[in-house]
N, C-alpha and C positions, 0 to 999 in steps of 0.2 A: 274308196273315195276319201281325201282327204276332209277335217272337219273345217267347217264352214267358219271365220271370220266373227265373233261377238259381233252383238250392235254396241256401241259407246254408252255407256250407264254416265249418269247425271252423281256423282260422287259425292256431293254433301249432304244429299237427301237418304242414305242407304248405306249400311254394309255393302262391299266390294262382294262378287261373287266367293274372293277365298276366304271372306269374314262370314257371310252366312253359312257356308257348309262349317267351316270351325262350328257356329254355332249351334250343327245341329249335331256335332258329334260329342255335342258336352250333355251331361247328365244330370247339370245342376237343375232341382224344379221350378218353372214359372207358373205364373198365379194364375187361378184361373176362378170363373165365376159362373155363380148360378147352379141347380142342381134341380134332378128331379128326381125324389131316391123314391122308390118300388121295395118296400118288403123291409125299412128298418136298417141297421146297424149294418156293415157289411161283418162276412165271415168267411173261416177260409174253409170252414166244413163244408162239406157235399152230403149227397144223401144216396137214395139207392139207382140215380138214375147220373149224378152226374158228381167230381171228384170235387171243383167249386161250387155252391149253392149262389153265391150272390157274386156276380160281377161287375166290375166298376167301368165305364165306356165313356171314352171321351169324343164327343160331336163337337159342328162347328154349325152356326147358323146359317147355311146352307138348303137349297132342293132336295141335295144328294141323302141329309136325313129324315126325309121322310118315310122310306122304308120303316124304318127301326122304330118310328116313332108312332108307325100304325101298328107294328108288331107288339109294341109296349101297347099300346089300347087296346087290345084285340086278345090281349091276355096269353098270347102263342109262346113267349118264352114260358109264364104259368103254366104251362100246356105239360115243357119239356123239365118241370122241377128245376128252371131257373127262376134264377131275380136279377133284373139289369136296372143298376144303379147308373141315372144318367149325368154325368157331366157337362157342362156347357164350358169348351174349353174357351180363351179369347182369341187366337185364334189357332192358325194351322202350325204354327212354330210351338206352341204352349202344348196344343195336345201328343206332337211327335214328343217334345223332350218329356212329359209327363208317362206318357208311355217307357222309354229309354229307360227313365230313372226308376219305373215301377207302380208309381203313384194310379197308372190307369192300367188295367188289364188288356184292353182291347179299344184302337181309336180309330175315330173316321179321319182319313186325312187324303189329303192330295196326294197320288202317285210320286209325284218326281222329288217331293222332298225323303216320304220311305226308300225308295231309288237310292235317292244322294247317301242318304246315312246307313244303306247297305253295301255301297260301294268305297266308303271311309273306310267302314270297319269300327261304326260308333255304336253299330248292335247289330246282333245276329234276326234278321226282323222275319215275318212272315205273312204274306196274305191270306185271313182266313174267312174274308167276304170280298166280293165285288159291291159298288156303291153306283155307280153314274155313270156314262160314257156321251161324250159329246155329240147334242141334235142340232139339228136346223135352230137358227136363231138363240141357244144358249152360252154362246161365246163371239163378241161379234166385237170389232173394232167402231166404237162411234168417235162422233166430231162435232165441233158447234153446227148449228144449222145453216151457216152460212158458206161453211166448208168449201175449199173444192176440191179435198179427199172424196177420189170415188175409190179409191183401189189400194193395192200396196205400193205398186210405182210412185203414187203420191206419198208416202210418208218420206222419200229420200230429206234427207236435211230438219227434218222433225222432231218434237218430243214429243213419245208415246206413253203413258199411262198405263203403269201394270199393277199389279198388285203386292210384287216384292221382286227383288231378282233371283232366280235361282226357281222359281216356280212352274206351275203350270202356265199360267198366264203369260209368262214371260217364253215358254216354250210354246205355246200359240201363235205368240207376234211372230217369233226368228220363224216356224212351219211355214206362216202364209207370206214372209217376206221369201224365205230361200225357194218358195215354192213358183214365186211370178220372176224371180230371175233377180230381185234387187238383194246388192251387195248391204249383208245388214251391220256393217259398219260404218253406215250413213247415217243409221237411225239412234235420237237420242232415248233412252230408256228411261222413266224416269217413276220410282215407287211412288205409289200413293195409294191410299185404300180405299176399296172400291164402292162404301157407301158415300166415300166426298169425290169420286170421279165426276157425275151430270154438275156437280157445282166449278168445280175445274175447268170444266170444257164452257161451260160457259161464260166464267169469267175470263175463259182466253189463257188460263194459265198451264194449258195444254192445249197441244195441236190435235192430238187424238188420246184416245184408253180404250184399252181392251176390257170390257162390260161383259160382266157376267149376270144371271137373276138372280133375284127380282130387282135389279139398278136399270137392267135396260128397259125393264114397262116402265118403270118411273121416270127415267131422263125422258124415255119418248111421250110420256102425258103429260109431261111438266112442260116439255117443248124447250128443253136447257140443251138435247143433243138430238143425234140424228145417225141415224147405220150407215156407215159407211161400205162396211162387208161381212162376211161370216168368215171364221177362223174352221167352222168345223166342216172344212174342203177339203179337198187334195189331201196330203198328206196327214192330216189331220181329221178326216173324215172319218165319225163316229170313234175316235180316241179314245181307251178308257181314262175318268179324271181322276179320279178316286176310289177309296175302298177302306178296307177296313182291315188294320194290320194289328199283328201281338208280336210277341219276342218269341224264338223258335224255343225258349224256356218254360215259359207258359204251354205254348202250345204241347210241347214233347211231356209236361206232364200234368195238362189235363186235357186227355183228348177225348171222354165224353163230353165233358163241359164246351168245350169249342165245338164241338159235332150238336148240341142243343142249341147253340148259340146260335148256328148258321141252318138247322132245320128249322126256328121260328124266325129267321130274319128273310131265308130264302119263300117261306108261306107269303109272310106279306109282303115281299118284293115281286111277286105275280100278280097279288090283287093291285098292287100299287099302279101298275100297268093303265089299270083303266083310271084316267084322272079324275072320276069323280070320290074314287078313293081316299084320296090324296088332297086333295084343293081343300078342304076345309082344315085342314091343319096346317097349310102354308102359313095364315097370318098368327099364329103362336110360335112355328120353326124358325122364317125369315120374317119376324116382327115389323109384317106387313097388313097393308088394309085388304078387306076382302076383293073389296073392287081391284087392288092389283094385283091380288093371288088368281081372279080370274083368266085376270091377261099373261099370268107369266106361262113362260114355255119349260117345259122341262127337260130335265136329263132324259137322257134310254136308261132305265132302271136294269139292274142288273146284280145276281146275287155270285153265280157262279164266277170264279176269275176264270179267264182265257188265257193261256199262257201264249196262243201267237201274238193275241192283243194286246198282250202285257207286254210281250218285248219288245212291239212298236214304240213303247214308250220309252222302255231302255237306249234303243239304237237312236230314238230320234233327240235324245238326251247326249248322246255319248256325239254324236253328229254336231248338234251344237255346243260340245266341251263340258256341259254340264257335269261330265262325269269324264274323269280322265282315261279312261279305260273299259273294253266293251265290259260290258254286266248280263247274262244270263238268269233274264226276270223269272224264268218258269222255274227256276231252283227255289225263289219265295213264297210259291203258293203253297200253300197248307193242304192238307188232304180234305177232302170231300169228306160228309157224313155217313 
């Protein structure tokens, strides 16, 4: 099958797609903020049960960390003679290059940008957790409420609302567009971040955004936007978004430490399951109110990677040019504990 045609990106609001992959094959570190250190000072000692004692992880305000973060309360890396030092990167570009350069041991990030920067050759990376994989109503294309977007036929001639180019979000829209038949070099692309998307769509200065949570319980109780469709369909149905990756240099020489890491994150990615696990730590993770951590919907929790799921993401990256050449995802998973 030949690769599918880009949608036309909006060029003054964004690096071009060959400006963000540059930027994620560089190693220089960006800033990041916030912390939640567990255990003190870090150190590179280990003890009798694993080769690092304290690891450094960088998250992103997201669903997808709520695993980790019931794992941290629940004491289960304590369990395994770790200590995870949690970073709050700003966002998914800060914790990939933080990672690269070494600053974070282990990060939560969206698949397709570890994808891009294993398919550079800007790091030798590895999956050593699963993190999220796309449900019903957690990635959905909204519009003002006056809309008469019902579908993706409707976006021909449009500006859509992603979260950056070169993303997940952005491999959402091209999925549910190449999926109904429309040519998505109609559609205009345009970055913006997805806590100013419900403000956007209502002042009209988008025709649509692709919403992810907790933006789509807000736009929809604010009454600024309105669903147009769900992205996690066809193609894209139950997708993995994310995970949690290391440098195959870390991994190859600490592999009890990564094997603790992922037997207390894998615990509480089961309990995580039932959402009453989970829901009371939404409004501290995605620095939201309780009343909207009720209503948001979540990811499929997930700890293991899948490697046929994982290389849905590869080929449907490589389909939309994201990557210039096919990539064999199941070669970045990390070994099991």
């Amino acid at each position: 099958m030949s690769a599918a045609r880009s949608p036309r990106r909006l060029p003054a609001k964004s690096l071009s797609r060959r400006g963000l992959l540059a930027a994620a094959g560089s190693a220089a570190l960006l800033t990041t903020t916030g912390c939640g250190l567990l255990g003190g000072a870090r150190s590179s000692s280990g003890n009798a049960q694993v080769e690092q004692a304290t690891i450094r992880v960088g998250t992103l305000p997201t669903t997808e960390y709520a695993p980790l973060a019931l794992a941290v309360r629940r004491g289960y890396f304590q369990h395994e003679e770790l200590q995870v030092e949690i970073i709050k990167a700003t966002d998914g570009s800060a914790a990939l290059t933080s990672l690269i350069s070494g600053e974070y041991d282990v990060a939560l990030s969206s698949y397709v940008p570890l994808l891009t920067a294993q398919s550079r050759g800007a790091a030798d990376l590895r999956i050593v957790a699963d993190a999220g994989a796309a449900a019903p109503g957690t990635a959905v294309v909204m519009v003002p409420p006056d809309s008469r977007v019902r579908g993706p036929a409707d976006l021909v001639g449009r500006v859509v609302g992603v979260s950056a180019i070169g993303t997940v979000s952005d491999l959402l829209v091209e999925s549910a567009l190449h999926d109904a038949g429309v040519p998505t070099d109609r559609v205009e692309l345009a970055p913006i971040s997805f806590p100013n998307m419900p403000a956007a769509l209502a002042q009209r200065r988008l025709d649509a955004a692709l919403v992810t949570e907790p933006f789509i319980t807000i736009a929809t109780r604010e009454g600024s936007a309105r669903i147009a469709f769900d992205t996690a369909v066809g193609s894209a149905e139950g997708l993995p978004l994310s995970g949690y990756g290391a440098t195959s240099r870390f991994v190859q020489d600490n592999p009890r430490t990564v094997a603790a890491f992922q037997r207390g994150l894998s615990r509480a990615t089961l309990e995580a399951r039932d959402r009453r696990a989970v829901e009371p730590l939404l409004p501290d993770i995605a620095r939201i109110s309780p009343e909207v951590a009720a209503e948001t919907e979540l990811v499929t929790y997930r700890a293991v990677p899948d490697g046929t799921q994982m290389q849905r993401v590869a080929d449907l990256m490589h389909r939309f040019t994201f990557i210039d050449r096919p990539l064999d995802a199941t070669t970045m998973i990390a070994a099991g504990p």
